[in-house]
C-alpha positions as protocol buffer text, in pm:
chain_id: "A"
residue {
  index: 1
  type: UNK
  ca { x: -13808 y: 1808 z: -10664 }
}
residue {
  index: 2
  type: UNK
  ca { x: -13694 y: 1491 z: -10451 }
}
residue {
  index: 3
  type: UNK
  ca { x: -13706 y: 1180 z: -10658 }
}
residue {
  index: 4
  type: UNK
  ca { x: -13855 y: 1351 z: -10947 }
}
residue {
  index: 5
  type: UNK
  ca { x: -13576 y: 1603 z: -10952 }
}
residue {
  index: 6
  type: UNK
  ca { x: -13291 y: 1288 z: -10896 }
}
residue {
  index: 7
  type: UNK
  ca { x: -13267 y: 1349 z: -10557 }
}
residue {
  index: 8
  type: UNK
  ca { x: -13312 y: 1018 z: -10386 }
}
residue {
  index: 9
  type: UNK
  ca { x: -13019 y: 963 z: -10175 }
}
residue {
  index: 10
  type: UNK
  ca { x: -12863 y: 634 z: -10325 }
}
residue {
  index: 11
  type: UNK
  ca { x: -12740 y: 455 z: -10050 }
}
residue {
  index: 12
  type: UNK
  ca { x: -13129 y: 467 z: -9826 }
}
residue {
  index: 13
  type: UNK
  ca { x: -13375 y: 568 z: -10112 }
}
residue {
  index: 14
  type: UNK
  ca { x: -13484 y: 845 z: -9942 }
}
residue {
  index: 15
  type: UNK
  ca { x: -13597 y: 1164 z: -10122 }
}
residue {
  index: 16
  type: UNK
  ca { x: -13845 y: 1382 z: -9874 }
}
residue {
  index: 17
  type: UNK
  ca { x: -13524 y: 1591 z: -9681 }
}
residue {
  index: 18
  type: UNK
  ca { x: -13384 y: 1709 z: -10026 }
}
residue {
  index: 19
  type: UNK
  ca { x: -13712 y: 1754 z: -10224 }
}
residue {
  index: 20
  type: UNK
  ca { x: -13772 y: 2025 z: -9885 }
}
residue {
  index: 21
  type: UNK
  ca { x: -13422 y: 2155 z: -9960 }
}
residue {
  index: 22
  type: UNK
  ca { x: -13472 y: 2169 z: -10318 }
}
residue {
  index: 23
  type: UNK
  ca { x: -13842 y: 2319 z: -10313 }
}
residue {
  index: 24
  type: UNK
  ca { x: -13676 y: 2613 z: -10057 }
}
residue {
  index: 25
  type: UNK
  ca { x: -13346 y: 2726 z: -10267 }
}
residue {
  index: 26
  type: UNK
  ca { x: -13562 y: 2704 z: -10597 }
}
residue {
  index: 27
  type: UNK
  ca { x: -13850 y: 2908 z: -10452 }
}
residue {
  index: 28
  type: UNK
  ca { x: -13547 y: 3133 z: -10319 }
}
residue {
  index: 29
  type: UNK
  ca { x: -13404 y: 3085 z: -10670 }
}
residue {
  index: 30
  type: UNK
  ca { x: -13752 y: 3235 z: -10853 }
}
residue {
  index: 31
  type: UNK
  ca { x: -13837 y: 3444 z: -10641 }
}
residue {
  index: 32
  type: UNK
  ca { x: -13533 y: 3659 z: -10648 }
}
residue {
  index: 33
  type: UNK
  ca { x: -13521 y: 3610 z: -11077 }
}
residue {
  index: 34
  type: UNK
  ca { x: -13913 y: 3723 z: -11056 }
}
residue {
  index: 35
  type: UNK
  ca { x: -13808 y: 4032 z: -10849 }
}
residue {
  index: 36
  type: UNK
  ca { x: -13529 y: 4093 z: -11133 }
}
residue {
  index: 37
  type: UNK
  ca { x: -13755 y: 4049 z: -11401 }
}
residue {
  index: 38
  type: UNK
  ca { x: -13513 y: 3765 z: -11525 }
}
residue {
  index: 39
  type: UNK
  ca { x: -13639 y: 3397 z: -11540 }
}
residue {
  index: 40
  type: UNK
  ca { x: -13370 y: 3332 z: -11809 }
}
residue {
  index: 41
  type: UNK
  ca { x: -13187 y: 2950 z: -11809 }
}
residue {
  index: 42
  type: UNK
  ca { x: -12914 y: 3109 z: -11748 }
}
residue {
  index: 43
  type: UNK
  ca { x: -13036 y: 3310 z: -11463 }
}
residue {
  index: 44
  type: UNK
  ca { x: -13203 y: 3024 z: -11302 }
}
residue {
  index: 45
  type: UNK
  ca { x: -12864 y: 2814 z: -11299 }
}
residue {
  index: 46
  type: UNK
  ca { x: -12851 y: 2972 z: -10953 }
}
residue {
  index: 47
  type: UNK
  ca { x: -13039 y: 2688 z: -10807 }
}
residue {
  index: 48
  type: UNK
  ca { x: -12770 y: 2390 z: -10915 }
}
residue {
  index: 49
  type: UNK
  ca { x: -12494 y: 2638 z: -10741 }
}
residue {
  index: 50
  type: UNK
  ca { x: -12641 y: 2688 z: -10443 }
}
residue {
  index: 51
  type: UNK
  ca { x: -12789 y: 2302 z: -10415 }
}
residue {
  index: 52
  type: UNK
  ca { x: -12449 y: 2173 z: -10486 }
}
residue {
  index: 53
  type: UNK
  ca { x: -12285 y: 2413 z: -10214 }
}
residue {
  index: 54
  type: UNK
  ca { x: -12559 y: 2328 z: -9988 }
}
residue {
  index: 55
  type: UNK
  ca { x: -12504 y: 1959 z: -10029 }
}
residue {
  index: 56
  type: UNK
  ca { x: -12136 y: 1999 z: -10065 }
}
residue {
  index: 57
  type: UNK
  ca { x: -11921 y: 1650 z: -10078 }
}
residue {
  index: 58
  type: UNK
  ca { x: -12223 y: 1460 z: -10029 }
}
residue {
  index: 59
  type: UNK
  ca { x: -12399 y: 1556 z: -10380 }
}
residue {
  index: 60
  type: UNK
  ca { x: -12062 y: 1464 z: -10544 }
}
residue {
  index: 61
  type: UNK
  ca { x: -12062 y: 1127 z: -10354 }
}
residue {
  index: 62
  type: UNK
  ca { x: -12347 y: 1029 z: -10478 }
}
residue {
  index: 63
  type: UNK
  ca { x: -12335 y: 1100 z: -10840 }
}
residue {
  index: 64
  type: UNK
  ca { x: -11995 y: 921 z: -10844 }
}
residue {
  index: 65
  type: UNK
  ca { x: -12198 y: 636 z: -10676 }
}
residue {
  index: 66
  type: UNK
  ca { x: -12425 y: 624 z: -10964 }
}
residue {
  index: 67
  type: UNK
  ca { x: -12188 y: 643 z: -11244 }
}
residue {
  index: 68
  type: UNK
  ca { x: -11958 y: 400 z: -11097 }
}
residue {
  index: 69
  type: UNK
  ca { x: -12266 y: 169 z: -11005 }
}
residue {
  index: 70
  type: UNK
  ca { x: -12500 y: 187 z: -11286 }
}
residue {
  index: 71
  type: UNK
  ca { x: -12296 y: 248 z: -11576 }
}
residue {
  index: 72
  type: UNK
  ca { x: -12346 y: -41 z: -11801 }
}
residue {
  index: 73
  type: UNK
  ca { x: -12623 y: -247 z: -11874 }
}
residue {
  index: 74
  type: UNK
  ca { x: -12477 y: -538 z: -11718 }
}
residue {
  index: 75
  type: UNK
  ca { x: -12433 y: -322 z: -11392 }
}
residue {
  index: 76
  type: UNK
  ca { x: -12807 y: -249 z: -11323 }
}
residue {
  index: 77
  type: UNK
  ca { x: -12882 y: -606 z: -11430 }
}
residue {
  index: 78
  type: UNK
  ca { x: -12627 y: -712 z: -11166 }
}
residue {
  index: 79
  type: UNK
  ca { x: -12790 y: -462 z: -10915 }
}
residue {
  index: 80
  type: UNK
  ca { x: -13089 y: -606 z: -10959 }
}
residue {
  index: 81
  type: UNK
  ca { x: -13029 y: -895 z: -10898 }
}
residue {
  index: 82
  type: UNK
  ca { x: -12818 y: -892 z: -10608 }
}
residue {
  index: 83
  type: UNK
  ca { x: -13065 y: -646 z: -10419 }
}
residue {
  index: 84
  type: UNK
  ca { x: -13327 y: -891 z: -10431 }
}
residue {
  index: 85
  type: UNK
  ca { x: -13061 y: -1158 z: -10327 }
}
residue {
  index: 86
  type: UNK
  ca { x: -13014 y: -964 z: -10013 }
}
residue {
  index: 87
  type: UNK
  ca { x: -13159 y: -1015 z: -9682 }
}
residue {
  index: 88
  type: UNK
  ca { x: -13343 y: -746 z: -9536 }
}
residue {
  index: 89
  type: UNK
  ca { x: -13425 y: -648 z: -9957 }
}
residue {
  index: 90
  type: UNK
  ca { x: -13531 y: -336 z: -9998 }
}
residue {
  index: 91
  type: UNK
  ca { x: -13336 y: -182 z: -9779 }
}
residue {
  index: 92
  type: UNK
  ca { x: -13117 y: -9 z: -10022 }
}
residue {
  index: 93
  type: UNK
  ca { x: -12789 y: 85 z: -9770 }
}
residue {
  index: 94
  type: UNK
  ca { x: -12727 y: -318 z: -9745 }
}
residue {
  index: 95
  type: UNK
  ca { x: -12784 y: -351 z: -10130 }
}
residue {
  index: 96
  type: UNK
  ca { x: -12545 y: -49 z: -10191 }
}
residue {
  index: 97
  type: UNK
  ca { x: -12312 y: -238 z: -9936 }
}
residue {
  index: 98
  type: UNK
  ca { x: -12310 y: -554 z: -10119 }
}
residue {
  index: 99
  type: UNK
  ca { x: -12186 y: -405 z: -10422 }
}
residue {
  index: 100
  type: UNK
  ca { x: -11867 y: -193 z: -10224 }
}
residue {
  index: 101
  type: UNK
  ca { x: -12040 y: 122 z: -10108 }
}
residue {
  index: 102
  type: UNK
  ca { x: -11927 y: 111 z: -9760 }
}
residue {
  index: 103
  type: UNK
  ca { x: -12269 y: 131 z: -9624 }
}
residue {
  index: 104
  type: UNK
  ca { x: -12384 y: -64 z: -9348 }
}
């Protein structure tokens, strides 16, 4: 869940608001498949439908912001660098900003 599930928000870092969404629709997710007597993969797919459709465009956003951002090598050395080139460093919304997100 959160970070550990790959939901950190790209553009602030933040994790703790979607590791609480994530830990409520896959306790949702279980305990409906434990009342079914079904815990199968496929069964459990559930959760990804219903996080995406409770995330809606923003989940998309930022996966497109990741594989647009960090999809080469070179990218996440450029990243890198430039993040610790900014002022205000670590604040990830200016170091998303200098590379074109649109954040401010």
């Amino acid at each position: 869940m959160g970070d550990a599930g790959n939901g950190c928000e790209n553009s602030g870092g933040g994790g703790f608001s979607w590791a609480v969404t994530m830990g409520k629709i896959g306790a949702q997710v279980l305990a409906q498949a434990l009342k079914e007597g079904n815990v199968s993969k496929e069964r459990l797919q559930e959760y990804n439908r219903l996080y995406q459709e409770d995330q809606g465009d923003f989940y998309e956003s930022q996966w497109q912001q990741r594989a647009v951002m960090l999809n080469t090598s070179e990218n996440v050395t450029k990243f890198v660098q430039t993040a610790k080139a900014i002022p205000g460093y670590p604040d990830l919304g200016k170091v998303f900003g200098a590379f074109g997100g649109g954040f401010d």
